[in-house]
C-alpha positions as CSV (number, residue, x, y, z in Angstrom):
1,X,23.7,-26.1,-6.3
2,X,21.5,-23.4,-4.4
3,X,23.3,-20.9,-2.2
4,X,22.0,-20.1,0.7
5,X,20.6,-17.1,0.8
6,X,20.1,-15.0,3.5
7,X,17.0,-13.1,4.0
8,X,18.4,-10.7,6.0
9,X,16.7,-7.9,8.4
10,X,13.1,-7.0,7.3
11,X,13.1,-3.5,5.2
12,X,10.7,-1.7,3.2
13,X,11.9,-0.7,0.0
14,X,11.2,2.1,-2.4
15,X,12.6,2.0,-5.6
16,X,14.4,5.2,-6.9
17,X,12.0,4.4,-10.5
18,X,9.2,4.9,-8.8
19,X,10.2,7.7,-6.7
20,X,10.6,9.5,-10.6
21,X,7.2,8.6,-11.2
22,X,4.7,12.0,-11.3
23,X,2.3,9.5,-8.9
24,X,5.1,9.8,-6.3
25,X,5.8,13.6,-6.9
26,X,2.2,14.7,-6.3
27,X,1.4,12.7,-3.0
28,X,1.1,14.8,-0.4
29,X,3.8,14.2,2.3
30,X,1.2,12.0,4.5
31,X,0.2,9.5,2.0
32,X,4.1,9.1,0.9
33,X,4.3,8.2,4.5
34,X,1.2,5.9,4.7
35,X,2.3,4.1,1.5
36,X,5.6,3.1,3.7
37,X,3.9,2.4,6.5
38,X,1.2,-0.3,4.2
39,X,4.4,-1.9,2.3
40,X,6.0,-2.5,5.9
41,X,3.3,-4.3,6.7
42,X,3.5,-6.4,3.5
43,X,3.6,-10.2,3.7
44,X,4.2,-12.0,1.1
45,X,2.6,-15.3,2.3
46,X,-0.6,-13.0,3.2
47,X,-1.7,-13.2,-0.6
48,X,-0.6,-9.3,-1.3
49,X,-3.4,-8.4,1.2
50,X,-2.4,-6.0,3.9
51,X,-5.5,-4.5,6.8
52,X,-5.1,-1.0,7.9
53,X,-8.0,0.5,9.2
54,X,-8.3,4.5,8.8
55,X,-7.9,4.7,12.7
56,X,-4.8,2.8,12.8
57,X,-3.1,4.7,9.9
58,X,-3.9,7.9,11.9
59,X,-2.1,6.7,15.1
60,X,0.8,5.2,13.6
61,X,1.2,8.1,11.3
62,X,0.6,10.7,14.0
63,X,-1.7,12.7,12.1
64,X,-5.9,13.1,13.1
65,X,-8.3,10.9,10.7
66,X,-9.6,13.6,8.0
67,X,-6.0,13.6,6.8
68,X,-5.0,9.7,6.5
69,X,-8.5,9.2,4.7
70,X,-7.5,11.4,2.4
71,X,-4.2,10.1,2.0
72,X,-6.1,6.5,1.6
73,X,-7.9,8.2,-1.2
74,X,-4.8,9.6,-3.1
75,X,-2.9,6.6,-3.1
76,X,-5.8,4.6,-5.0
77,X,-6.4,7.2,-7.1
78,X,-2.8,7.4,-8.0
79,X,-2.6,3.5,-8.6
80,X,-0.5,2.6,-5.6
81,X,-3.3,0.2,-4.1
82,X,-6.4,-1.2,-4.7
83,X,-9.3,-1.7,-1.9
84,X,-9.6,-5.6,-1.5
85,X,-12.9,-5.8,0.9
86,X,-14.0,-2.6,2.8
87,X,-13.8,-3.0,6.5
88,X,-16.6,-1.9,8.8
89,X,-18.7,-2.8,12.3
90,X,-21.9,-4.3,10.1
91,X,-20.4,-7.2,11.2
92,X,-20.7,-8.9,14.7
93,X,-16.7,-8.6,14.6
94,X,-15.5,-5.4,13.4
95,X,-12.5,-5.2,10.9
96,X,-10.1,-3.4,8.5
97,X,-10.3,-2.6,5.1
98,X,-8.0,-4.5,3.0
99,X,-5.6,-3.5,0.4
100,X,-3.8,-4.9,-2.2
101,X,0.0,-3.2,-3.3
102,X,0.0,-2.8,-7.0
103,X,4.0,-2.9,-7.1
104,X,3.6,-6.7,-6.1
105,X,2.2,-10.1,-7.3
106,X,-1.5,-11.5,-6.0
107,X,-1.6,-14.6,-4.9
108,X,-3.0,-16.8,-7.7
109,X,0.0,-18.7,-9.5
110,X,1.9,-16.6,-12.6
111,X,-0.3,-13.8,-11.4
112,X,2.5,-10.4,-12.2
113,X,2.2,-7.1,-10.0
114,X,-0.2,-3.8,-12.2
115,X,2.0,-1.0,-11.1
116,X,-1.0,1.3,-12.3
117,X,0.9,4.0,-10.8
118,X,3.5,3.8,-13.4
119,X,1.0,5.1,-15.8
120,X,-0.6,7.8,-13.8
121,X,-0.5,11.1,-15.2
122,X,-1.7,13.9,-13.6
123,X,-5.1,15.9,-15.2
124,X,-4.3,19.0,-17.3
């Protein structure tokens, strides 16, 4: 018999394993804070695709745009996400890069999350 589960009050969750991780230590206090701010916006029935544009980022992180771009940037390098489809204005509708959350599945079936991150080392 299933129990019934509660779901209970959305959260984002950070794992004290990957808080141990030297690709956690060596983010720079902004892109700790834009990593939150991606996995909040986390979906699971979005297919592990979450859209944050650069601008966005900025205002919800209160910081200007040269700093959240390089946040972006240290978070991919460090294996945390992966740019889905880079967002732009070529198009007639403008929109937001998307990102993909290396700590969870993708959407095809028996498809397991890369946690690249975990095997980030620094460079000597």
């Amino acid at each position: 018999m299933a129990r019934n589960k509660s779901k209970g009050e959305p959260h984002v969750r950070l794992h004290l394993y990957e808080m141990q991780t030297p690709a956690w230590q060596t983010l720079s206090p902004a892109a700790r804070a834009l990593l939150l701010e991606l996995r909040a916006l986390y979906r699971p029935s979005e297919a592990n695709v979450v859209f944050l544009s650069v601008r966005e980022a900025a205002k919800r992180l209160g910081i200007s745009q040269k700093p959240t771009e390089k946040a972006f940037k240290e978070l991919e390098a460090r294996g945390w996400i992966r740019t889905e489809a880079k967002g732009g204005f070529s198009r007639k509708v403008k929109h937001a890069t998307s990102y993909r959350l290396t700590d969870r599945p993708g959407a095809s079936p028996g498809e397991v999350a890369t946690k690249d991150y975990m095997r980030w080392r620094p460079s000597p």
